[in-house]
C-alpha positions in Angstrom: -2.6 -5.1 10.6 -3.0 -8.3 12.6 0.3 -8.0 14.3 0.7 -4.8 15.0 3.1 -2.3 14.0 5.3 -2.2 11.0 6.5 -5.4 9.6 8.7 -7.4 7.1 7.0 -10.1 6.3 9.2 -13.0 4.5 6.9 -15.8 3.4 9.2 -19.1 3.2 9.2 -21.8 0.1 8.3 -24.1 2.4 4.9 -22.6 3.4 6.6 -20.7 6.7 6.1 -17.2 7.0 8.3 -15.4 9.2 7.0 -12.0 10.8 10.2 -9.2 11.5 9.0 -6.3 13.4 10.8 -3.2 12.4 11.9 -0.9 15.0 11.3 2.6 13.5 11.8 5.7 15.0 9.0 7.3 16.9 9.3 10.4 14.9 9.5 8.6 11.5 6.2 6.6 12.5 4.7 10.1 13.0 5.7 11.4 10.1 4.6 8.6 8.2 1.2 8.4 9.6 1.0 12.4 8.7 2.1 11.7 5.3 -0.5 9.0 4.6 -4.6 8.9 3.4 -6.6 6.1 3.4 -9.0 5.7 1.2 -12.0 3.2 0.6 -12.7 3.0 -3.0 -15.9 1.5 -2.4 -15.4 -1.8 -4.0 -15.6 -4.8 -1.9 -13.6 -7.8 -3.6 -12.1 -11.3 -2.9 -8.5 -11.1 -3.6 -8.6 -15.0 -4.3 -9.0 -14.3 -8.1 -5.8 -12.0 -8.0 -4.0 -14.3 -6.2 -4.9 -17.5 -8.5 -3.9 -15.2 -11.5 -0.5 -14.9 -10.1 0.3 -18.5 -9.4 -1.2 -19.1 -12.6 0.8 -17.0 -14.3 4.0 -18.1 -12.6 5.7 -19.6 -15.4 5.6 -16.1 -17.5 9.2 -14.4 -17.0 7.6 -10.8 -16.9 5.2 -12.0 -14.5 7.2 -13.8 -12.2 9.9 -10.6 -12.7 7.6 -8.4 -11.5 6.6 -10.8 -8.3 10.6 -10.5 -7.3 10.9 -6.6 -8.4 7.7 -6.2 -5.3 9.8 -8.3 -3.3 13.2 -6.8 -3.5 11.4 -3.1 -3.3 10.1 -4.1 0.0 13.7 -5.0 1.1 14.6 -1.5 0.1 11.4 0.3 1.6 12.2 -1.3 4.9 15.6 0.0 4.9 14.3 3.7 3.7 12.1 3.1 7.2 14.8 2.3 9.4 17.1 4.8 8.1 14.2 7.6 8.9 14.8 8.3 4.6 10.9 8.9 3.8 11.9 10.8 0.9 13.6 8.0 -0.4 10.8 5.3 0.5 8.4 7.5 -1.1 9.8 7.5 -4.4 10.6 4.1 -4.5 7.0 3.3 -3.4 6.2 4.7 -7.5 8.1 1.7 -8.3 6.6 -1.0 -6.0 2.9 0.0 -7.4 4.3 -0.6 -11.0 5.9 -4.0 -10.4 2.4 -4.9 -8.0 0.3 -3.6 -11.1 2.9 -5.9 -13.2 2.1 -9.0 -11.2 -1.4 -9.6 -12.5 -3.7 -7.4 -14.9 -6.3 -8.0 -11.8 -4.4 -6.3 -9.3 -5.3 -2.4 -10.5 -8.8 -1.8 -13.1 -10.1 1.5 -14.1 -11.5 3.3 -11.2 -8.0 2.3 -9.0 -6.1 3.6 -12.0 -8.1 7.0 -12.2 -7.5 7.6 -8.8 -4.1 7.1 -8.8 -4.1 9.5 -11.7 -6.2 11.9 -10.3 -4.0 11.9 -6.6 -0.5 11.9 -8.4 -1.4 14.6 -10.7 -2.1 16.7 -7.4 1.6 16.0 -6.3 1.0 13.2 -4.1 3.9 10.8 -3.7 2.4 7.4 -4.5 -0.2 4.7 -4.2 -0.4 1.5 -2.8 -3.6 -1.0 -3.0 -4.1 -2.6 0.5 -3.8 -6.3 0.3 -3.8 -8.3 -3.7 -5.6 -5.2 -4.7 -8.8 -5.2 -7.3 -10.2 -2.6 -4.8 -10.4 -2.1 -1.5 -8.0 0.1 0.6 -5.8 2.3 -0.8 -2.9 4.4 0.8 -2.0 7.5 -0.7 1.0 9.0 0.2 1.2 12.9 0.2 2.7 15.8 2.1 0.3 17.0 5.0 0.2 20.7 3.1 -1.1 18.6 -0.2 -4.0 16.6 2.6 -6.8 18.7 2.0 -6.2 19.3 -1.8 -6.0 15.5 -2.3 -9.5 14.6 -0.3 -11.3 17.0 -1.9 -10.8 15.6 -4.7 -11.3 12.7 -3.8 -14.8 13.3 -2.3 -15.4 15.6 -6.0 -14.6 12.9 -8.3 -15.6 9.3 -6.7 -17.9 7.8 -4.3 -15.4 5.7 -2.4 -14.4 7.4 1.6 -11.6 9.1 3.3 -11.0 7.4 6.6 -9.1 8.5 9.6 -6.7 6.2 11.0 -3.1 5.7 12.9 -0.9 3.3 13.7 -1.2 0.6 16.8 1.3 -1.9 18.3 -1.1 -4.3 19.4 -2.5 -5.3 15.7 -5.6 -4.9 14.3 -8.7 -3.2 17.1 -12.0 -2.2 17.1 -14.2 -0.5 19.2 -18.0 1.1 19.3 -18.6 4.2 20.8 -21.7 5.1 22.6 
């Protein structure tokens, strides 16, 4: 969100982090964007715990599998993007929630999980958790014919907001209307 855009972002061993923008296709941004809900679950929460679990937990093999499998699924994702293949990067997004969910028992907890149930089971594509997860921002990803079946019930079941939003260039914004 800081940068703008979409973006690869390829943190180095060395502490560098390297910042690719993507070119994508107008039309595939659009449809993207159409094809996406955010939603605030209503938990507010420091990712720092999530993010100490994982280092912590660097020397278990399933752990530390799971850490590469969100890594090489973001490799394939940004291919899906630039190739204009949404079908593609929406069914491998199923897989990038499972290996994020794999990384740390703190990155999904009840009420993330329920939701995910709840939106899945309603024929939307997939999930992600914005950020380490634990809460938050998610993004649900669903055909624009599925939109209003998916908010309502979200606003039915849980407390948490649907929020409009779209994609900028310039990186994060904010502004306060009159």
């Amino acid at each position: 969100a800081t940068f703008g855009g979409v973006n690869l972002i390829d943190f180095k061993n060395n502490g560098h982090v390297i910042v690719n923008p993507l070119r994508i296709n107008d039309q595939v941004m659009a449809e993207l964007e159409d094809n996406m809900i955010l939603f605030f679950t209503g938990i507010s929460r420091s990712s720092e715990g999530i993010i100490s679990d994982q280092i912590q937990s660097i020397n278990s093999e399933s752990r530390l599998s799971a850490m590469h499998d969100v890594k090489e699924t973001a490799v394939v994702m940004k291919e899906c993007l630039l190739k204009g293949d949404l079908k593609s990067y929406f069914s491998i997004q199923k897989n990038a929630w499972d290996a994020k969910k794999s990384s740390s028992k703190l990155v999904s907890n009840s009420l993330i999980n329920a939701v995910a149930d709840d939106v899945m089971g309603s024929g939307a594509h997939g999930v992600k958790v914005s950020g380490a997860g634990g809460g938050g921002f998610m993004i649900i990803y669903c055909d624009p014919s599925l939109r209003y079946k998916v908010t309502a019930i979200l606003a039915e079941k849980y407390e948490g907001s649907v929020f409009r939003f779209g994609f900028t260039i310039r990186g994060a914004e904010a502004w306060k209307g009159k």
